[in-house]
C-alpha positions in Angstrom: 142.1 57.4 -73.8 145.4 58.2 -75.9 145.7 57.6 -79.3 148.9 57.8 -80.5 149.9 60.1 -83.2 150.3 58.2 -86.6 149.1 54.5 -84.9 145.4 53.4 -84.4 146.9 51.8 -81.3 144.6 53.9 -78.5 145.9 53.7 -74.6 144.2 54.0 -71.2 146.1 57.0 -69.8 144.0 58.3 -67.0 140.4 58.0 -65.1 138.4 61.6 -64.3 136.0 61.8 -61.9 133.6 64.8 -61.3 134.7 67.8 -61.5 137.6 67.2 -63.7 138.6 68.0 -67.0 140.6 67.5 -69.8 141.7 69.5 -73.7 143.3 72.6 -70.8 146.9 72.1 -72.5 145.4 71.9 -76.1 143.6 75.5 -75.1 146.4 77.0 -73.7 148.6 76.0 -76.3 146.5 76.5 -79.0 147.2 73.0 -80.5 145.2 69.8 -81.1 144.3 67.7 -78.0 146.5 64.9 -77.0 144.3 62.7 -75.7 140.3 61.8 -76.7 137.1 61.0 -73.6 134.8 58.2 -73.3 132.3 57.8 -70.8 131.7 54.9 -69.2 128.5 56.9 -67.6 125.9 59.6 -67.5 127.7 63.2 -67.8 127.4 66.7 -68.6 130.2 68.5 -70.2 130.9 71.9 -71.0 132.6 73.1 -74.2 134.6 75.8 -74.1 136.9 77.6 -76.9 140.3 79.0 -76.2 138.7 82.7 -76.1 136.2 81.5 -73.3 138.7 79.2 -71.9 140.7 82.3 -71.0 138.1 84.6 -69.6 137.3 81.8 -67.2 141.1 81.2 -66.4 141.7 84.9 -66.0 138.5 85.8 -64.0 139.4 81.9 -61.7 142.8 84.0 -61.8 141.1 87.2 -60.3 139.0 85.4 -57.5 141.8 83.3 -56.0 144.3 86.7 -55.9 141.7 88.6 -54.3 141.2 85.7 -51.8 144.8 85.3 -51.2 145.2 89.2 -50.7 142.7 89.0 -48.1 144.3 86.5 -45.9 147.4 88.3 -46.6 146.3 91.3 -45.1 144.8 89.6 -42.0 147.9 88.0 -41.2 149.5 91.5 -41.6 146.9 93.4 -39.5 147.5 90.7 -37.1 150.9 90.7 -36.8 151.0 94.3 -36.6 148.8 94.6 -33.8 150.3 91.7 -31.9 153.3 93.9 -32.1 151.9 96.6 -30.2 
């Protein structure tokens, strides 16, 4: 749900499913959500602050390079032997 800024007029903007999330531009920006949750079901949620927000971000960051180097230089090793 939306609420818009200075109205008590509040609008369906989106539907998360699992997995999602939601408050990721408010963290990065370091500015008040735009938008508020409610549940029509059972969940669990995970609160982070902008602090822990980052060190996730950086070490997700970390993981997918690593992962991407790694198929970078398998496609290089296999070039360079196809080469031969």
């Amino acid at each position: 749900m939306k609420k818009e800024e200075g109205a008590a007029v509040e609008e369906q903007v989106g539907t998360l499913g699992p997995s999602d999330y939601f408050g990721e531009i408010a963290l990065l920006t370091n500015r008040p959500r735009a938008a508020s949750v409610i549940s029509t079901t059972t969940l669990k949620c995970v609160k982070l602050d902008r602090d822990r927000y980052v060190v996730v971000v950086v070490a997700a960051a970390i993981v997918l390079a690593v992962r991407v180097l790694a198929v970078v230089t398998l496609r290089c090793h296999s070039s360079s032997r196809a080469s031969l």
